[in-house]
Structures are given as C-alpha cells and as structure tokens.
CHARMM internal coordinates of N, CA and C (Angstrom, degrees):
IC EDIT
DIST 1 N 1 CA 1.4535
DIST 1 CA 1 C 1.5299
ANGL 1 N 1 CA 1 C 110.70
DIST 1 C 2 N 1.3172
ANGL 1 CA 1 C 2 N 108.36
DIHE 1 N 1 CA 1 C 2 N -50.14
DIST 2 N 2 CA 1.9697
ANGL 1 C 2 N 2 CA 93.69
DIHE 1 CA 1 C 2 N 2 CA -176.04
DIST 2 CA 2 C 1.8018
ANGL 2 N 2 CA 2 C 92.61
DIHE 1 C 2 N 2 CA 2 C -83.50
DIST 2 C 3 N 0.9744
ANGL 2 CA 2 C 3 N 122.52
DIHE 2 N 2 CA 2 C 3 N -0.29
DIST 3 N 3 CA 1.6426
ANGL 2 C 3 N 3 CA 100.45
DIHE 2 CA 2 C 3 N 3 CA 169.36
DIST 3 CA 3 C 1.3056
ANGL 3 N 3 CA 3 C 112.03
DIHE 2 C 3 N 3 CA 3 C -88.64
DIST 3 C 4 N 0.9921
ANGL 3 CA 3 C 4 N 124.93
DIHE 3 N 3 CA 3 C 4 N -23.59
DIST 4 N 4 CA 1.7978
ANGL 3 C 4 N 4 CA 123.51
DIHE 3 CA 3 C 4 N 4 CA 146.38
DIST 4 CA 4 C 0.9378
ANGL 4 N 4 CA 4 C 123.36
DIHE 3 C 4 N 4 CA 4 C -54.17
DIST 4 C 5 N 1.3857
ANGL 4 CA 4 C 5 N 132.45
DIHE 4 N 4 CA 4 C 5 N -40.23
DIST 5 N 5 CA 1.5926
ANGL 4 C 5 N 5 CA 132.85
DIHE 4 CA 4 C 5 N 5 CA 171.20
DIST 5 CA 5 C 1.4036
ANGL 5 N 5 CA 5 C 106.95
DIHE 4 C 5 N 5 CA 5 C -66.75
DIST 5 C 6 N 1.1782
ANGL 5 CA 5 C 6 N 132.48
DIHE 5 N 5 CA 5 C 6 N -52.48
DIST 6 N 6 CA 1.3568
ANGL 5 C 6 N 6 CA 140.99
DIHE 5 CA 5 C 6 N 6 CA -166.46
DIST 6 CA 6 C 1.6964
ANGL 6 N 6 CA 6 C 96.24
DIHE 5 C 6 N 6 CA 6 C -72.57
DIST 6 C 7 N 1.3892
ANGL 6 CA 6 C 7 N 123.75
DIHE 6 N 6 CA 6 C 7 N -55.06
DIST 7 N 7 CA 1.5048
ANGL 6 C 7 N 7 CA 105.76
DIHE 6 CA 6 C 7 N 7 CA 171.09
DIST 7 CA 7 C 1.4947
ANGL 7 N 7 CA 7 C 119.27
DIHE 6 C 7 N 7 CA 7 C -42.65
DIST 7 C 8 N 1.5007
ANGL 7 CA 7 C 8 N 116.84
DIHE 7 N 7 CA 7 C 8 N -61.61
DIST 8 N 8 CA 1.4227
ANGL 7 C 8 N 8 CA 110.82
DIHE 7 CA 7 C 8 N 8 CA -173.32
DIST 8 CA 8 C 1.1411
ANGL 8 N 8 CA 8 C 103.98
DIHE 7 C 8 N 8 CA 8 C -74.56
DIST 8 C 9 N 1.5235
ANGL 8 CA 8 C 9 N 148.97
DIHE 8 N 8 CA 8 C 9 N -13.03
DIST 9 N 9 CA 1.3155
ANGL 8 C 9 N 9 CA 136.18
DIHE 8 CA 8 C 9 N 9 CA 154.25
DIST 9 CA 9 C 1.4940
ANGL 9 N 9 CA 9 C 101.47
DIHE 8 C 9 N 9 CA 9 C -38.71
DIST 9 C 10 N 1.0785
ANGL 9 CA 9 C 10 N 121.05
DIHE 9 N 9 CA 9 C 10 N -66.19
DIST 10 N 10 CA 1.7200
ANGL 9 C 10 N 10 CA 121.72
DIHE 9 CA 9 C 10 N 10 CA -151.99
DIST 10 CA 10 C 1.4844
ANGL 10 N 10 CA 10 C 89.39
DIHE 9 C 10 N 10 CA 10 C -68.47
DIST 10 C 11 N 1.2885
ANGL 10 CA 10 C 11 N 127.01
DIHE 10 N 10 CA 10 C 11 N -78.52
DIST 11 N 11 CA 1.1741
ANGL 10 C 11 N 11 CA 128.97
DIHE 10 CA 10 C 11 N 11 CA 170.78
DIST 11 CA 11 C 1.3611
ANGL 11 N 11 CA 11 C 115.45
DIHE 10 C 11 N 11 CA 11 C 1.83
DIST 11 C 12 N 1.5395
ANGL 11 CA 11 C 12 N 115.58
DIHE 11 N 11 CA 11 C 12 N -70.45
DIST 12 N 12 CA 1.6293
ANGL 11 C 12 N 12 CA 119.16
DIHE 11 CA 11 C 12 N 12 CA -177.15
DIST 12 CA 12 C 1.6993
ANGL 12 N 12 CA 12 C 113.02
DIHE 11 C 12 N 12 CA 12 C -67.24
DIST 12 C 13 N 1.3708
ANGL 12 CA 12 C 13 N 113.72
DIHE 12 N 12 CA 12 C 13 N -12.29
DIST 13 N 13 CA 1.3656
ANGL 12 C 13 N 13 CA 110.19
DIHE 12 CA 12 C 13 N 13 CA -178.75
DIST 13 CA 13 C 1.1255
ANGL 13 N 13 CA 13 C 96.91
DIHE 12 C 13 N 13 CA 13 C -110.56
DIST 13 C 14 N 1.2669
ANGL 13 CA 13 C 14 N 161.78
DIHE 13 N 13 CA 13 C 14 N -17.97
DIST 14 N 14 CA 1.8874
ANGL 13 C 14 N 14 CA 152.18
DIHE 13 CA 13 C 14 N 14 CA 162.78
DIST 14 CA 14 C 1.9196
ANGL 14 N 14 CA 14 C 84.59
DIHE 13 C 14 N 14 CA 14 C -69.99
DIST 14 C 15 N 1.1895
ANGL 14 CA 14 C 15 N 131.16
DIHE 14 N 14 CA 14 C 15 N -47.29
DIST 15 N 15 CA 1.6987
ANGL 14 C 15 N 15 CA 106.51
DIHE 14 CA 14 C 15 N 15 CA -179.56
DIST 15 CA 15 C 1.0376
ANGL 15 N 15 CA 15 C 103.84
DIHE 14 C 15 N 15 CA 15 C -64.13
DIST 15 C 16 N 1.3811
ANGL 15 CA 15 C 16 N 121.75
DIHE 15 N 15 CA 15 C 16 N -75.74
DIST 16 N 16 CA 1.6988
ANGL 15 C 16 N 16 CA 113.40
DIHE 15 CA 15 C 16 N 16 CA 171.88
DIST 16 CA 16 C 1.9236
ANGL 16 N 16 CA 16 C 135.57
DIHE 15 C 16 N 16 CA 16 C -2.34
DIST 16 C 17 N 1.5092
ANGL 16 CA 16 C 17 N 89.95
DIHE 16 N 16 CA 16 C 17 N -61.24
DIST 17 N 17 CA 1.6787
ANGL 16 C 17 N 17 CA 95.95
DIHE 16 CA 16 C 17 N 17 CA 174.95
DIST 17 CA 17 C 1.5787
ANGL 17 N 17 CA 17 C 107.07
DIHE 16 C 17 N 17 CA 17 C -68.15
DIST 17 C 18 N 1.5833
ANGL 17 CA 17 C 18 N 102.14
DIHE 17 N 17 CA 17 C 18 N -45.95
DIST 18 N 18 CA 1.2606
ANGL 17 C 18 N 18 CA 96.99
DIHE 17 CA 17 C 18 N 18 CA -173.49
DIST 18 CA 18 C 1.4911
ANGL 18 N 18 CA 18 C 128.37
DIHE 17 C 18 N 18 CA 18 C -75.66
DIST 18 C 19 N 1.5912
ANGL 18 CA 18 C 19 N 112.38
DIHE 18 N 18 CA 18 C 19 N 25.66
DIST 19 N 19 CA 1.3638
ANGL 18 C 19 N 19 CA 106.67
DIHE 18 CA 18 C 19 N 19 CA -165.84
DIST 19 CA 19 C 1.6815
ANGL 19 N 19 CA 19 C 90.04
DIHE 18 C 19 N 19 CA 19 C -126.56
DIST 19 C 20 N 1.8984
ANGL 19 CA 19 C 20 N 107.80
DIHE 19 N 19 CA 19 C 20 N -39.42
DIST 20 N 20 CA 1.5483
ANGL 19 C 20 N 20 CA 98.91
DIHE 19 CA 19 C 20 N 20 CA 154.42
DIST 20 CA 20 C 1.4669
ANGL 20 N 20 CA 20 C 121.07
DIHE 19 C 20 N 20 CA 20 C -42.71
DIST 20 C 21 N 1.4353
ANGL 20 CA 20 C 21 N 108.86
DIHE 20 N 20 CA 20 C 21 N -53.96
DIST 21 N 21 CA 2.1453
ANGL 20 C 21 N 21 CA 106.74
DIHE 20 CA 20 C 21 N 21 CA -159.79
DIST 21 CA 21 C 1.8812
ANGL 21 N 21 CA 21 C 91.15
DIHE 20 C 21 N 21 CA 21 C -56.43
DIST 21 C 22 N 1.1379
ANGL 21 CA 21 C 22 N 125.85
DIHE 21 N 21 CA 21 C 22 N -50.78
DIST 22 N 22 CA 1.4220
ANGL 21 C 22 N 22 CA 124.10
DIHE 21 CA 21 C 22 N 22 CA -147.63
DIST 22 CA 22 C 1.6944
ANGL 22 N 22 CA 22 C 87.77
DIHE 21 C 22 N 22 CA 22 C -66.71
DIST 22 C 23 N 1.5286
ANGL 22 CA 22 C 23 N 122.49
DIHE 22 N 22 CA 22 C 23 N -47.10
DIST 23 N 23 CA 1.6394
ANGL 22 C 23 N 23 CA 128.94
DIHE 22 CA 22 C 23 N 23 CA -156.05
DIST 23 CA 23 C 2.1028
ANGL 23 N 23 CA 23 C 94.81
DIHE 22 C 23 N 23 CA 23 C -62.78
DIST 23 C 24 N 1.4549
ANGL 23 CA 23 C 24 N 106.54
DIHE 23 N 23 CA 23 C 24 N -43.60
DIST 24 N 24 CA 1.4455
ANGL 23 C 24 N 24 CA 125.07
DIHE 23 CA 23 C 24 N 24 CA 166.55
DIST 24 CA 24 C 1.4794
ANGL 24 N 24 CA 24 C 105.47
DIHE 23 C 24 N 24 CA 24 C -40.41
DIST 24 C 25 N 1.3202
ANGL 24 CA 24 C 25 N 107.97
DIHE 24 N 24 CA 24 C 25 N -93.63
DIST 25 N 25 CA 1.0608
ANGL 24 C 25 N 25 CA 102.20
DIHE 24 CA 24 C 25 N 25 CA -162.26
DIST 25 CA 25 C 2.0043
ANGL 25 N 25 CA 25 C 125.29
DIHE 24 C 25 N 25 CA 25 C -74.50
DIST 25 C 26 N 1.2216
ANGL 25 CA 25 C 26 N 113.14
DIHE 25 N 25 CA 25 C 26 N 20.44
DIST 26 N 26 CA 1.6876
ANGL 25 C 26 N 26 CA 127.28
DIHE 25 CA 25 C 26 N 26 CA 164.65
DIST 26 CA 26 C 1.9536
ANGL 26 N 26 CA 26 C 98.88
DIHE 25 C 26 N 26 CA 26 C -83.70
DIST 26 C 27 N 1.3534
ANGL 26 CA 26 C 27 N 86.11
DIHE 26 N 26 CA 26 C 27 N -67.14
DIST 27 N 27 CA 1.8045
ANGL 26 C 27 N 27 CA 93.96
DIHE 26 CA 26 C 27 N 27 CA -179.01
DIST 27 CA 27 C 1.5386
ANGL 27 N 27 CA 27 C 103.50
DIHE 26 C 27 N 27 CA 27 C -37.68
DIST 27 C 28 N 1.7537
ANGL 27 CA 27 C 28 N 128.83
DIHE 27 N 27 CA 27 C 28 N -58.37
DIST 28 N 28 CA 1.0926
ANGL 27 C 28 N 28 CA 128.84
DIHE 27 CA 27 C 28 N 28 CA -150.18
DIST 28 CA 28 C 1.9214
ANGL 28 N 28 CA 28 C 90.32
DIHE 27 C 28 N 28 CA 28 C -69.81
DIST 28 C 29 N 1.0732
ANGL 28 CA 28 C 29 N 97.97
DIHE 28 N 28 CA 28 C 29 N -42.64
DIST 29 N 29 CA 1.6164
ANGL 28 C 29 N 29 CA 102.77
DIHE 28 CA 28 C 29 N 29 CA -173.06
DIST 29 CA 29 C 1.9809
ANGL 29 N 29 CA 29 C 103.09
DIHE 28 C 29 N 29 CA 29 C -48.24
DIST 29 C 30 N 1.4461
ANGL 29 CA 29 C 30 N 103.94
DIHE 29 N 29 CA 29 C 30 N -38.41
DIST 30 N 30 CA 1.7617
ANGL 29 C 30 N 30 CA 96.74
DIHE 29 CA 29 C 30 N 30 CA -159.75
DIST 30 CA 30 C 1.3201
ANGL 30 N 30 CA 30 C 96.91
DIHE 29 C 30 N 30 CA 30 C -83.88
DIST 30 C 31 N 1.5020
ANGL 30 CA 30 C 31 N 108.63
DIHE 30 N 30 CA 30 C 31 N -35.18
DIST 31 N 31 CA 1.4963
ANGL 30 C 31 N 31 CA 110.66
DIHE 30 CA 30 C 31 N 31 CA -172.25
DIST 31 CA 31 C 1.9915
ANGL 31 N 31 CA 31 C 106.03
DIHE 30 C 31 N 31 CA 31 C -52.96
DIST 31 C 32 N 1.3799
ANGL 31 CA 31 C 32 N 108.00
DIHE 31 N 31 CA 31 C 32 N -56.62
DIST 32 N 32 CA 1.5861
ANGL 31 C 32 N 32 CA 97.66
DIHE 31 CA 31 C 32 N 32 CA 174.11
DIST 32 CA 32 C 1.5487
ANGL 32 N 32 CA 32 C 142.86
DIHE 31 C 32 N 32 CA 32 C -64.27
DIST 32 C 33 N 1.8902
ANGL 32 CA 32 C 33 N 91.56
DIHE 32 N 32 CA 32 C 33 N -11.06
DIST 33 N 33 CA 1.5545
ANGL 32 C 33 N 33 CA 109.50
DIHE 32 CA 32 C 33 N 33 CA 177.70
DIST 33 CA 33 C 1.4882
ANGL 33 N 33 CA 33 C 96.43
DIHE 32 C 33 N 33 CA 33 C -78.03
DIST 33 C 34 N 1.9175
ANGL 33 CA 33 C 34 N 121.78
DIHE 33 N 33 CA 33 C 34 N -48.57
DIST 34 N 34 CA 1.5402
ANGL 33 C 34 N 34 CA 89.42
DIHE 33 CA 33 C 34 N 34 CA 174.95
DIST 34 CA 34 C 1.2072
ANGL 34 N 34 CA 34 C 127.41
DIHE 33 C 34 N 34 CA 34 C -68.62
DIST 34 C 35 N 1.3963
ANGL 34 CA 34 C 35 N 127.20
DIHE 34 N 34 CA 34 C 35 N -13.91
DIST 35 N 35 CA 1.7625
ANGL 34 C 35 N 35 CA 123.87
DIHE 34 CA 34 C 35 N 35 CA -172.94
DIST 35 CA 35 C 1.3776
ANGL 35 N 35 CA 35 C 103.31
DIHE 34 C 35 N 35 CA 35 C -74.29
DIST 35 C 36 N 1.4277
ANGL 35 CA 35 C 36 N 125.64
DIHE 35 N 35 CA 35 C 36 N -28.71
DIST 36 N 36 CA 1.4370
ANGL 35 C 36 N 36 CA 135.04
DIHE 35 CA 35 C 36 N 36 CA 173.36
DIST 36 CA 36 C 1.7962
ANGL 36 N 36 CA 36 C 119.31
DIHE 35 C 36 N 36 CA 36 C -54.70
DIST 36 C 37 N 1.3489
ANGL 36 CA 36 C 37 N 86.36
DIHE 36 N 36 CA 36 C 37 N -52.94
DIST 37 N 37 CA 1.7502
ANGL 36 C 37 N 37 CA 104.15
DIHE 36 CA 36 C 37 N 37 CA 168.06
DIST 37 CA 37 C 1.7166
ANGL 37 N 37 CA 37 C 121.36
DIHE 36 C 37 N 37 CA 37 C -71.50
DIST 37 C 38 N 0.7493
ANGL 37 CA 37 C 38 N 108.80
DIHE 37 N 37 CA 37 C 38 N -33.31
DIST 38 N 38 CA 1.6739
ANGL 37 C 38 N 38 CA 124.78
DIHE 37 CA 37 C 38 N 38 CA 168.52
DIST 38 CA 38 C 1.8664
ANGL 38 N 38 CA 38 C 120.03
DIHE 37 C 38 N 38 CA 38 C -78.75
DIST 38 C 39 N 1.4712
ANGL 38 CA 38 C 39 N 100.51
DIHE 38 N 38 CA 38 C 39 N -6.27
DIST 39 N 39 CA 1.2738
ANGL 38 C 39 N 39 CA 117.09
DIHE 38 CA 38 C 39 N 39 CA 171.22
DIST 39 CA 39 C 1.2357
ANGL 39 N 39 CA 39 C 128.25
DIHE 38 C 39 N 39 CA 39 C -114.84
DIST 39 C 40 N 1.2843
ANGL 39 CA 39 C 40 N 113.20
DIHE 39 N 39 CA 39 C 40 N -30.43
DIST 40 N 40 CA 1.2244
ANGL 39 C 40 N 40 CA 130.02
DIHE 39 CA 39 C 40 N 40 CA 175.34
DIST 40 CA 40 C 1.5625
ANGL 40 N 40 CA 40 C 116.96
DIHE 39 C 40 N 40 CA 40 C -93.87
DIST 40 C 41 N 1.5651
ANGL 40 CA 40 C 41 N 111.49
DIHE 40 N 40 CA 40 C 41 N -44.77
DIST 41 N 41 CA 1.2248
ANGL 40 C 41 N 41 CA 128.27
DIHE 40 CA 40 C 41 N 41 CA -158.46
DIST 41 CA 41 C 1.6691
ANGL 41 N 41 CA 41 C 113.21
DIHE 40 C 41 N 41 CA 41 C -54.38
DIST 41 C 42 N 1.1348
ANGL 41 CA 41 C 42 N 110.83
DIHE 41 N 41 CA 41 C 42 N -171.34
DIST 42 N 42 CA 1.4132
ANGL 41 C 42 N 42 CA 112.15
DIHE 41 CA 41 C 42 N 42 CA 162.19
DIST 42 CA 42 C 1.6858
ANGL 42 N 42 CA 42 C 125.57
DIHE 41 C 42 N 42 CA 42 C -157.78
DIST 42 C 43 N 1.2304
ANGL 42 CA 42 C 43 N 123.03
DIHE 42 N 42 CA 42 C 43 N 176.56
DIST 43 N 43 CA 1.3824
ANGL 42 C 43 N 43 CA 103.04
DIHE 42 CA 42 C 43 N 43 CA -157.36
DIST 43 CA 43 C 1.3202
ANGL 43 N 43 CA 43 C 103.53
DIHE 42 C 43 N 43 CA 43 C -77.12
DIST 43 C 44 N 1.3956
ANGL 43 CA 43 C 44 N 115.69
DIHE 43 N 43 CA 43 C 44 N 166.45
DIST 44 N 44 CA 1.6953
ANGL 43 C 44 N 44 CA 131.98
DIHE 43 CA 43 C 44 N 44 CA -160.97
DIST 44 CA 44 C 1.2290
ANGL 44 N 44 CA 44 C 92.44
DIHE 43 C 44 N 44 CA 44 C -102.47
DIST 44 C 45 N 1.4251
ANGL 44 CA 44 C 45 N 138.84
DIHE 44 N 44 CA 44 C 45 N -10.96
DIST 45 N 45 CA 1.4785
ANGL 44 C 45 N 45 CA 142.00
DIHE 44 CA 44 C 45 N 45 CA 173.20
DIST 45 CA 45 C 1.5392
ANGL 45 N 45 CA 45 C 107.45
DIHE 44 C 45 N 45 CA 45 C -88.66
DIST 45 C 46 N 1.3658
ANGL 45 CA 45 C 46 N 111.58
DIHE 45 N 45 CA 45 C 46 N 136.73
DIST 46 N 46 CA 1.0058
ANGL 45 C 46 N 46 CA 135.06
DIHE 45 CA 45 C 46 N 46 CA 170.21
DIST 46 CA 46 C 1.6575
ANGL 46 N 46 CA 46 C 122.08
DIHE 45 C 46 N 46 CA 46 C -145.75
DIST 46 C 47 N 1.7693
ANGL 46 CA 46 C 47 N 97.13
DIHE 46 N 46 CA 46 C 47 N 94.85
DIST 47 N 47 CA 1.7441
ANGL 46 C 47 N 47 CA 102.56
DIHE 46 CA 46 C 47 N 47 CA -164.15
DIST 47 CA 47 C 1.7373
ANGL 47 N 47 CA 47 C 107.91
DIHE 46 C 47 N 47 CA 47 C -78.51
DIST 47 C 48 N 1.2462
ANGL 47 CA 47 C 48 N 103.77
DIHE 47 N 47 CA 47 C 48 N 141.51
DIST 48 N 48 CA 1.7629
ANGL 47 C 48 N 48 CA 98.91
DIHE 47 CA 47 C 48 N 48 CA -162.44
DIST 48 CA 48 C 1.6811
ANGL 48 N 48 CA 48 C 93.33
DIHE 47 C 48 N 48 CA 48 C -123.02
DIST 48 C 49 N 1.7524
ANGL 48 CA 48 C 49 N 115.82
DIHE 48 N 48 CA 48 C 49 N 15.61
DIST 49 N 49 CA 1.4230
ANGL 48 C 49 N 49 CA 96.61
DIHE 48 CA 48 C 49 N 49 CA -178.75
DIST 49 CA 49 C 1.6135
ANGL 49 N 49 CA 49 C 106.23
DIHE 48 C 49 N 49 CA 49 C -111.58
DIST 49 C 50 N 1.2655
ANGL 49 CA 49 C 50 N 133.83
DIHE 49 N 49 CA 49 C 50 N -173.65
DIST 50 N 50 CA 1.1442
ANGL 49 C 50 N 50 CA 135.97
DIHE 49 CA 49 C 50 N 50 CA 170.61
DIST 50 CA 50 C 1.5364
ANGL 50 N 50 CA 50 C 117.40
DIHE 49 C 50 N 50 CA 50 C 60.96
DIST 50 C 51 N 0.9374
ANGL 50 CA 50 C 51 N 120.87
DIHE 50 N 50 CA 50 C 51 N -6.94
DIST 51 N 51 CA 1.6068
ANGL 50 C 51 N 51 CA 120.05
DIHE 50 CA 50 C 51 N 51 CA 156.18
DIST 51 CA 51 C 1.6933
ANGL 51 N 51 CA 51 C 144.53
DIHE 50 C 51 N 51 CA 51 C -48.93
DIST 51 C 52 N 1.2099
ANGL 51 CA 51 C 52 N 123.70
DIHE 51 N 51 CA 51 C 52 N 177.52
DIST 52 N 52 CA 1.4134
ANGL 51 C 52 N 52 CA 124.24
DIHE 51 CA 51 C 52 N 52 CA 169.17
DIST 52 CA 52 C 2.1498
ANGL 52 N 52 CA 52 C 98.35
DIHE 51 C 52 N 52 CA 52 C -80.80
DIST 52 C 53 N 1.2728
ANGL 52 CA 52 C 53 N 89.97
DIHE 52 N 52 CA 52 C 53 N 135.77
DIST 53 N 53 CA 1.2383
ANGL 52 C 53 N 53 CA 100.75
DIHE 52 CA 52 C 53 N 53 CA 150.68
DIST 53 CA 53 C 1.8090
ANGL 53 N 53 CA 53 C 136.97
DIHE 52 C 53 N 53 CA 53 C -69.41
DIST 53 C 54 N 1.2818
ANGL 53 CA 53 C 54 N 118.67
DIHE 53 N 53 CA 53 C 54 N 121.80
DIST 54 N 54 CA 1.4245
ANGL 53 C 54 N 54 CA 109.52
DIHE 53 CA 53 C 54 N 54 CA -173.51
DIST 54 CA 54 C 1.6604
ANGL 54 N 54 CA 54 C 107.03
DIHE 53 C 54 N 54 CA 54 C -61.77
DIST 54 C 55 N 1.1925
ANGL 54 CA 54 C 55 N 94.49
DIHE 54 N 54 CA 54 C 55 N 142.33
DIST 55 N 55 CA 1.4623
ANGL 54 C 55 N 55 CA 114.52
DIHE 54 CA 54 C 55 N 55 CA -175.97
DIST 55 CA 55 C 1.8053
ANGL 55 N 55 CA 55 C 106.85
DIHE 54 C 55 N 55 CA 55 C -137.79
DIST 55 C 56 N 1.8214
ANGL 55 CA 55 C 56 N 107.12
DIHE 55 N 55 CA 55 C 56 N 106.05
DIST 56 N 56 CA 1.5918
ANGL 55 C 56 N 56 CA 111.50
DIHE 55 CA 55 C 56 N 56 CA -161.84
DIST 56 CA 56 C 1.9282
ANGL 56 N 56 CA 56 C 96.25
DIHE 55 C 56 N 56 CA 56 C -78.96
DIST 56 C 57 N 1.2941
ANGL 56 CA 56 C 57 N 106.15
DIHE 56 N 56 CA 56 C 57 N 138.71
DIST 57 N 57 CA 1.2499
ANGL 56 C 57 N 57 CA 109.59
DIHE 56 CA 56 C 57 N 57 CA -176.51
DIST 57 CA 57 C 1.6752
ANGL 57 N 57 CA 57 C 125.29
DIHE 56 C 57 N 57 CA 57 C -131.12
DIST 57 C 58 N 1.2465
ANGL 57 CA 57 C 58 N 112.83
DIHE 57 N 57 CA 57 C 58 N 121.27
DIST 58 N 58 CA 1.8215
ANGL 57 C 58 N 58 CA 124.96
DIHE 57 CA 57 C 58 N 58 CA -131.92
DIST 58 CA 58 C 1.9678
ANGL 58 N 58 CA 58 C 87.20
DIHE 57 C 58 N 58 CA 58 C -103.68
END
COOR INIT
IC SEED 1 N 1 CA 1 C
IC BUILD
C-alpha cells in the first residue's frame, strides 16, 4: 500500500516538473519571437496621404 502511494507520488511530481519545463520553455520560445519582431519588425502603418505624386521618368 504505501508503495503505491509513493509510486504515484513520484509519478505526480516527474508530471508536475515535466509539465512546468515544457510551460518554461514555450513562454521562453514566445517571449524571444516577440523581441525578434520588435527588432526586426517594422511599422504596420503605412500613410499614403500628403505626398509627392509619382511622376514616370523616360
């Protein structure tokens, strides 16, 4: 009987860690995909009023 308890003890704590490391290392993954995008990226605006008109030149 406590070697059944003590198995699923361990049991519930190797899932446990192993469900933190995986939750860890996804976050660490998104956290650098936005610093990547925020470094690289560029603005999502693109103002199209008040400008020069194109003028094709031969």
């Amino acid at each position: 009987m406590v070697r059944t308890k003590l198995i699923l003890a361990a049991s519930a704590a190797f899932l446990a860690i192993g469900c933190v490391g995986v939750w860890l290392i996804i976050s660490e993954k998104l956290a650098a995909q936005e610093r990547r995008a925020k470094f690289f990226g560029s603005s999502k605006e693109y103002p199209t009023s008040g400008g020069q008109k194109m003028k094709v030149e031969w």
